[in-house]
C-alpha positions as CSV (number, residue, x, y, z in Angstrom):
1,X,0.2,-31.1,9.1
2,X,-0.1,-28.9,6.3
3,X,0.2,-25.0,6.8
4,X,-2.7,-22.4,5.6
5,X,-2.9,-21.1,2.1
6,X,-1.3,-17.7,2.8
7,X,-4.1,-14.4,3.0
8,X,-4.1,-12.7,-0.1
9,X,-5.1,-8.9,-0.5
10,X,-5.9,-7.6,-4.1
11,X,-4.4,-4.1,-4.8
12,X,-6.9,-1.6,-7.4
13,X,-4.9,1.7,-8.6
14,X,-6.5,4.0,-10.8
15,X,-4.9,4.6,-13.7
16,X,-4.2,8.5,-13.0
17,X,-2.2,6.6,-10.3
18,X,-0.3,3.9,-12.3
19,X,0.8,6.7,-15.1
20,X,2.4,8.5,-12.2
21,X,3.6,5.6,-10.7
22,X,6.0,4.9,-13.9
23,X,7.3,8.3,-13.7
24,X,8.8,7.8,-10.0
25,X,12.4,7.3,-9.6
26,X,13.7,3.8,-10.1
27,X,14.5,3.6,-6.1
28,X,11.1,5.3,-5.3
29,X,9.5,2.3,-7.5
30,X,11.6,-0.4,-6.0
31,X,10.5,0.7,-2.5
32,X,6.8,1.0,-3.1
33,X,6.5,-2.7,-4.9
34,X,8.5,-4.3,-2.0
35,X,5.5,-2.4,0.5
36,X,3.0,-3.4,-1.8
37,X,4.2,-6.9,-2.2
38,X,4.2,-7.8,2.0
39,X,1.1,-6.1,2.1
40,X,-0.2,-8.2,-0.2
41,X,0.8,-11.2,1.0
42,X,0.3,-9.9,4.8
43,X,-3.3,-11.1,7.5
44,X,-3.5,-7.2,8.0
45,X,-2.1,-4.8,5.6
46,X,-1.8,-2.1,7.8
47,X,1.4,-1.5,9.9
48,X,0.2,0.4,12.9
49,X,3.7,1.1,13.9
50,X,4.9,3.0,10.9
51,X,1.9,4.5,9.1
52,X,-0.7,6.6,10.5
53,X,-4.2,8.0,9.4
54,X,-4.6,11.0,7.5
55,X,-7.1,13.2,7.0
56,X,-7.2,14.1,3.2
57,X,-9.9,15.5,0.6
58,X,-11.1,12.0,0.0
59,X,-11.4,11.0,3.6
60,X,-9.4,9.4,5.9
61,X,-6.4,7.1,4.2
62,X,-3.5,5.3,5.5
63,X,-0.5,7.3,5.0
64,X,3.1,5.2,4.3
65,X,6.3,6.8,4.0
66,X,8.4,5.9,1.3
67,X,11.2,8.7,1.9
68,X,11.7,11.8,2.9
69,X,9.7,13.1,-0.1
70,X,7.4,10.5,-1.3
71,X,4.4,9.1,0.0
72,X,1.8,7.1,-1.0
73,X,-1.5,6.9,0.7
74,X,-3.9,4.0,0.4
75,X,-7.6,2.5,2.3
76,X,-8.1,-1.4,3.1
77,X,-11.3,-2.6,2.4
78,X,-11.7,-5.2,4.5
79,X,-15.2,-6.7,3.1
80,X,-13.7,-6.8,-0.7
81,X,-9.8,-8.0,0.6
C-alpha cells in the first residue's frame, strides 16, 4: 500500500522580515529553519503545546519561542496552506 504524499504548507515572509532574518545569530537562524522546516512539512503547523496566541498590533499571531530572547511570531492560513 503506498503511503500519502506528505501535507505541504507554503511559508510567505516579507522582505522587511527576510533582511532581519539574515542579521540573526547563526544559532538563532539554525533554530528558526529547523521550526520552519517541520512546520512545513507538518498536517497542522501549530504546536498547541509550546506556542500560544498573542495579542499584537496586527492582530492575533502565533507566538514561538526560539530562546530566551528571540521570538518569532507567525498566522496559518488555512484556506491558502
Amino acid at each position: 500500500m503506498r503511503q500519502p504524499d506528505p501535507f505541504y504548507w507554503g511559508i510567505d515572509e516579507p522582505k522587511k522580515f527576510h533582511k532581519s532574518k539574515v542579521r540573526l545569530p547563526k544559532e538563532i537562524q539554525a533554530i528558526y529553519n529547523e521550526i520552519i522546516a517541520k512546520k512545513l512539512e507538518s498536517p497542522n503547523p501549530v504546536d498547541y503545546k509550546h506556542e500560544k496566541w498573542e495579542a499584537t498590533k496586527y492582530g492575533l499571531v502565533w507566538m514561538v519561542r526560539l530562546n530566551n530572547y528571540w521570538r518569532f511570531s507567525y498566522v496559518v492560513d488555512y484556506e491558502e496552506k
